[in-house]
N, C-alpha and C positions, 0 to 999 in steps of 0.2 A: 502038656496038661494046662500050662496058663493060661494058654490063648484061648483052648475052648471053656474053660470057667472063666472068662474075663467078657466073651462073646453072649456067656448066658445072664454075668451078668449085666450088660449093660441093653441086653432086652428085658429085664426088670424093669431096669432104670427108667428107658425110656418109657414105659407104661406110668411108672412114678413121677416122673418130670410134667404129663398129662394131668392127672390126678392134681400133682401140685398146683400146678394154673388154674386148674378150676376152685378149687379149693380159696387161693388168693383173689381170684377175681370177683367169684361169686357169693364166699362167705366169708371170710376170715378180714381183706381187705386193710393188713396188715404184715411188712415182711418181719420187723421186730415181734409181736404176738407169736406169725405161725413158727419163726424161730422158736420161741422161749415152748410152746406145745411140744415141738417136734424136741428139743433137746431136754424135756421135762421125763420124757417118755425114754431117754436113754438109759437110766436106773433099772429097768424092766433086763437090763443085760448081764445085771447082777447073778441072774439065773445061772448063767454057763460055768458061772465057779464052782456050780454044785460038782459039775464034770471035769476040771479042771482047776483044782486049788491053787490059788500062786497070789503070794502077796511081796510084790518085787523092793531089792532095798530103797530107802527113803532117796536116793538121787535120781534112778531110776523111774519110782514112782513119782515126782515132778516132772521126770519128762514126758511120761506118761498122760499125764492130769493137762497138763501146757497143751500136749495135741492134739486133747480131746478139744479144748476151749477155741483150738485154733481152726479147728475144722468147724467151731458155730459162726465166728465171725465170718468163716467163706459161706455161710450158710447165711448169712445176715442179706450180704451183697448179692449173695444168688437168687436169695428172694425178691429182693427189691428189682434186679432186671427185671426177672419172671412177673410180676407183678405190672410193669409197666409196658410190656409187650408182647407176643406168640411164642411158644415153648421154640415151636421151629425158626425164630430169629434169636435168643436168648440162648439157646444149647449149641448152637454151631460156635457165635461167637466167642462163648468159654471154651467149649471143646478145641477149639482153634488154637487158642493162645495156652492153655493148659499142659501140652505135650510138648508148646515151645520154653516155658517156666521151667518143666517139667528134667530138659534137655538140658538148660543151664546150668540147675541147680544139680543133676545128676553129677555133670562134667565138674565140676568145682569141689561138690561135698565128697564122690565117690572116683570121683575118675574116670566114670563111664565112657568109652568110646563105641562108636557103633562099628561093626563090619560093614563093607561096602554094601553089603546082600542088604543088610538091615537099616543103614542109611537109606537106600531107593525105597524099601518101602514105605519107610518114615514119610519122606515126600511126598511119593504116593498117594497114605492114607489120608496129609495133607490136603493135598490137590484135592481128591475126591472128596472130602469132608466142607470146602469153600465151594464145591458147586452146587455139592446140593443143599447149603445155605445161602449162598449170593439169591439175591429177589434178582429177576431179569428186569429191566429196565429200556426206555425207547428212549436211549442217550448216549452219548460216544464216551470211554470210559476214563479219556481226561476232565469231562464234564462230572461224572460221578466221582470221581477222584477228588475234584474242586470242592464240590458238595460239600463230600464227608470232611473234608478238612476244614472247611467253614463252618460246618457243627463244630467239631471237636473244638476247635480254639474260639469260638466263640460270634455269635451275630445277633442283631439288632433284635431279630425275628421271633418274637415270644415264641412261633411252634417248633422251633428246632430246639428248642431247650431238653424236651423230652428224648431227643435221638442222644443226647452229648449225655445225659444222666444214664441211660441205657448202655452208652458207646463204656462210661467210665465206672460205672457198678459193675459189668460184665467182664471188663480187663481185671479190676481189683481183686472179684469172684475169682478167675482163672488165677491168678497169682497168687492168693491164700490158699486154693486147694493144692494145686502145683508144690509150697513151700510142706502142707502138710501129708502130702503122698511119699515127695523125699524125705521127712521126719520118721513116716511111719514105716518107710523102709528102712529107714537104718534102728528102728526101734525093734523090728521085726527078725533082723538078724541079730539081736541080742539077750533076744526074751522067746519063753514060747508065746506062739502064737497066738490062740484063743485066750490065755491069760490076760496079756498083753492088750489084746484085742477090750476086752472087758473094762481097763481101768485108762483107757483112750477116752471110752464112749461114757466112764463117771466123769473125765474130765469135761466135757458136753453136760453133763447135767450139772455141774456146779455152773459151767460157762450159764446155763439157762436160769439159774438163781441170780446169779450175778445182773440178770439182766433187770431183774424188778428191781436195783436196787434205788435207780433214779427214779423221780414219785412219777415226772413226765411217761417213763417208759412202764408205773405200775400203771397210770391212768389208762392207756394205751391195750395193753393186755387182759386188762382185770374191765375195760369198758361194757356194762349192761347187756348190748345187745350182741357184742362178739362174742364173749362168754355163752350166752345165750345158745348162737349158731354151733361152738365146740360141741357144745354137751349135747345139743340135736345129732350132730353130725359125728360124732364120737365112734360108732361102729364101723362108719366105714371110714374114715381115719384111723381107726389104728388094725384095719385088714391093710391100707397101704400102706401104714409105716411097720408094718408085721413084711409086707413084700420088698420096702426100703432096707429092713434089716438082713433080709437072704440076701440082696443084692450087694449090700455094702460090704458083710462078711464075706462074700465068694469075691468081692472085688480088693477087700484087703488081703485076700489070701494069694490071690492070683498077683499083688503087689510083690508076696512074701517069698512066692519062688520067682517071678521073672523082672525086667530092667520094668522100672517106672515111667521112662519115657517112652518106651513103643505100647507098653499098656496103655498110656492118655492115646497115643496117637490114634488106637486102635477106634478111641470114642465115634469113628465114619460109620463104624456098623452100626452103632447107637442112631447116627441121623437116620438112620435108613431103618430101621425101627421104627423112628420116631414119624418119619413121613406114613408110613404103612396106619401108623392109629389115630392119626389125624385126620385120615383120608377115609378109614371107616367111621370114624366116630362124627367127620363132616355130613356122612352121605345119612349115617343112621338116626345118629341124637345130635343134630343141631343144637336142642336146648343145650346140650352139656359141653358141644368145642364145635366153631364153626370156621374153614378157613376156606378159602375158593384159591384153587389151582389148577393152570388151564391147560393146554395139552405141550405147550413149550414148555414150562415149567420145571412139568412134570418130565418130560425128553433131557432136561437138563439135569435134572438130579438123578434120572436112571442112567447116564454117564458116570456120575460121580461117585454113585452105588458101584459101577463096574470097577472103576477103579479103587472104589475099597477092597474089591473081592480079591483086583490083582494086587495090592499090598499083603490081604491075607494071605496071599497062596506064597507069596515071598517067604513070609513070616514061617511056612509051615515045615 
């Protein structure tokens, strides 16, 4: 049952991950702001205790409140990639390093070890999820190798500055969400669910109070004309943060019954999602997401689709 609520939701996701880029690029143009909206809007989850009452003891409820804040800060860093580059370079590279986080921290905090069956497809969904994010390139791959490492550590060249800022918002993103996936499993196995679920996501909303508290970061969010674009753009912002919210719920729950790290791993079908509404939304509403992909490209990531399929069929 995980795998296929984990599969539906991270074709949510991927529809929101779109959404979000547009959102940053073309109005909000802020990852601190659309944080503090998106986490201001987490109070709205208050609702589910009418259905479920649960107010957990006071030690509890801080670990609670800690993982709600802990999953804005991954939301800080997630924005800010997403902000500085294509959903489809931004989402692989998290998704990448997320199931590896994901693996560590299972092994240490839980014990988790994989079955052989479920290690290959770990790899698998792996493999497949770096091809259909790798950009093809007309250069031999110890030349791109060189590259990236001369971003990363550093070079003279003002325009690589922008890949090292991308390269390290995107790992720190993967590593916060990763540290709050295994938090919110071992939260999950000790509380019910949807309770639980509820005073995560207050922890998120004070995270998002928290955030005006520097005058820099009120100037920033409370500025004229971004303000402005929210309140325009308010309807259809919170129909996607209404589809964020099924996605996130069907995705904590799918955390709540199965292992946390082949759940991240799984994120390959999420690329392959994610290529499919790129490619419509290129061809249809250029105003709204414009990417060019050419027929190698596209040959390369329909590989690494395949091989997501054959990790699911491992998995199943």
């Amino acid at each position: 049952m995980w795998l296929y609520i984990t599969i539906v939701a991270y074709f949510f996701n991927a529809g929101v991950y779109v959404a979000d880029k547009h959102f940053l690029s073309k109005k909000i143009h802020s990852s601190i702001a659309y944080a503090f909206y998106v986490g201001i809007w987490s109070i709205g989850n208050l609702i589910f205790l009418w259905w479920a009452p649960f107010l957990p003891p006071w030690p509890w409820l801080a670990i609670d409140l800690a993982a709600g804040i802990l999953f804005l800060w991954a939301l800080i860093a997630w924005y800010k990639a997403l902000h500085q580059s294509d959903a489809t370079k931004v989402v692989p590279i998290v998704g990448a390093f997320v199931p590896i986080f994901s693996f560590i921290f299972s092994y240490l905090f839980f014990g988790h070890v994989f079955s052989g069956q479920e290690f290959l497809a770990f790899i698998i969904l792996l493999t497949g999820g770096i091809l259909i994010s790798v950009k093809q390139r007309q250069q031999r791959w110890w030349q791109w190798l060189l590259d990236r490492t001369r971003i990363f550590f550093g070079s003279k060249s003002a325009e690589l500055h922008p890949t090292r800022r991308l390269i390290v918002n995107s790992v720190v993103s993967a590593f916060v969400f990763a540290a709050y996936y295994v938090l919110i499993k071992y939260i999950f196995l000790h509380q019910p669910f949807l309770g639980s679920y509820v005073w995560t996501r207050l922890g998120s909303f004070l995270g998002a109070l928290f955030l005006i508290v520097p005058r820099r970061n009120w100037d920033i969010i409370f500025e004229p004309q971004r303000k402005t674009e929210a309140i325009k753009n308010l309807p259809l912002f919170l129909g996607i943060r209404l589809l964020a919210v099924i996605a996130f719920i069907l995705l904590n729950y799918a955390i709540s019954l199965g292992n946390v790290a082949l759940i991240n791993a799984l994120q390959g079908i999420q690329y392959v999602f994610l290529i499919f509404i790129v490619l419509f939304l290129s061809e249809s509403y250029p105003g709204i997401l414009k990417e060019e992909m050419n027929r190698a490209v596209l040959a390369q990531k329909l590989i690494g689709g395949i091989l997501v399929g054959v990790g699911l069929y491992l998995l199943m």
